[in-house]
C-alpha positions as a LaTeX table, in Angstrom:
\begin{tabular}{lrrr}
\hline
Residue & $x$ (\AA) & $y$ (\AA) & $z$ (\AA) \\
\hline
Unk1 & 19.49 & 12.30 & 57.50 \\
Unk2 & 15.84 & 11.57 & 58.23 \\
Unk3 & 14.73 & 14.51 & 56.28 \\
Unk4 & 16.67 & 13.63 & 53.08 \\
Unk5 & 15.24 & 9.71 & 53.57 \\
Unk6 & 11.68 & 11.67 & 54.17 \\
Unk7 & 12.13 & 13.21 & 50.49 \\
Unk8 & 13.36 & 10.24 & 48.92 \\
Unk9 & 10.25 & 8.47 & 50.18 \\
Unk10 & 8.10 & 11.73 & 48.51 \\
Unk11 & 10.03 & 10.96 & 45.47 \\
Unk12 & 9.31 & 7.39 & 45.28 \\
Unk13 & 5.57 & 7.61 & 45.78 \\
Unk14 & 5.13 & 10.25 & 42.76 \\
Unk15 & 7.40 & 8.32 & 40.34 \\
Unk16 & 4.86 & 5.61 & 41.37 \\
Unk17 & 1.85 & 7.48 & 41.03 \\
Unk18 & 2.93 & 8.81 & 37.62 \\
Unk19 & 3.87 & 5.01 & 36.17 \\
Unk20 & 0.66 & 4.26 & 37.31 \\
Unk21 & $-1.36$ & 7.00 & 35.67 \\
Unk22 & 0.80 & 6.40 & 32.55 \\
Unk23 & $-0.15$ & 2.49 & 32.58 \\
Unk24 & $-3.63$ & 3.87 & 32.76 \\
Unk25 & $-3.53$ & 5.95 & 29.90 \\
Unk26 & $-1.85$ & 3.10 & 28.11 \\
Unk27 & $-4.71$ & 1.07 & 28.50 \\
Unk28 & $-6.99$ & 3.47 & 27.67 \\
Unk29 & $-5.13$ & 4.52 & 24.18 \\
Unk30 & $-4.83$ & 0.69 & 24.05 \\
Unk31 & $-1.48$ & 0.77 & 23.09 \\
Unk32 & $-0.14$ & $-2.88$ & 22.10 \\
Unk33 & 1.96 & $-4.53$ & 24.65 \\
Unk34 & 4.71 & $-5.19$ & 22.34 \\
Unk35 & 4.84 & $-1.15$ & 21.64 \\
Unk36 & 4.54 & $-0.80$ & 25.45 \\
Unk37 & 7.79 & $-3.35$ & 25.82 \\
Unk38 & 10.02 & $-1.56$ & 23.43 \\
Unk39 & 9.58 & 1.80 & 25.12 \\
Unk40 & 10.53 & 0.17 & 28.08 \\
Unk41 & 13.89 & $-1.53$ & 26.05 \\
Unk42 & 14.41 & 1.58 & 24.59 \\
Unk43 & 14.45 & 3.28 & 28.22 \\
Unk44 & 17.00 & 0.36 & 29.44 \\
Unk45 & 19.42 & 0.95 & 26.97 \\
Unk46 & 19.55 & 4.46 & 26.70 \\
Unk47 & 20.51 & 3.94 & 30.81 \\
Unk48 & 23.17 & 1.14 & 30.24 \\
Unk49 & 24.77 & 4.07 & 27.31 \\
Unk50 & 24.68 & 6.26 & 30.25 \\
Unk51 & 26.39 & 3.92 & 32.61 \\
Unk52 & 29.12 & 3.07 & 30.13 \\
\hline
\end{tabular}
């Protein structure tokens, strides 16, 4: 049980890592905030289609 928590933790921290790198590039390409926010939409629906 500890070891599975243990991975999930592992899992967490790279998901984190790689949102943050991704922001970072964002920033760098300067990619508009509104372009940034429909991504993110996009991502939200395509999970609620899933869910349904």
């Amino acid at each position: 049980m500890e070891k599975m928590i243990y991975i999930l933790g592992i899992r967490l921290e790279i998901r984190i890592l790689l949102l943050e790198s991704y922001i970072r590039q964002g920033i760098r390409q300067k990619i508009s905030r509104r372009q940034f926010w429909l991504g993110v939409s996009c991502d939200q629906e395509r999970r609620k289609k899933r869910l349904v």
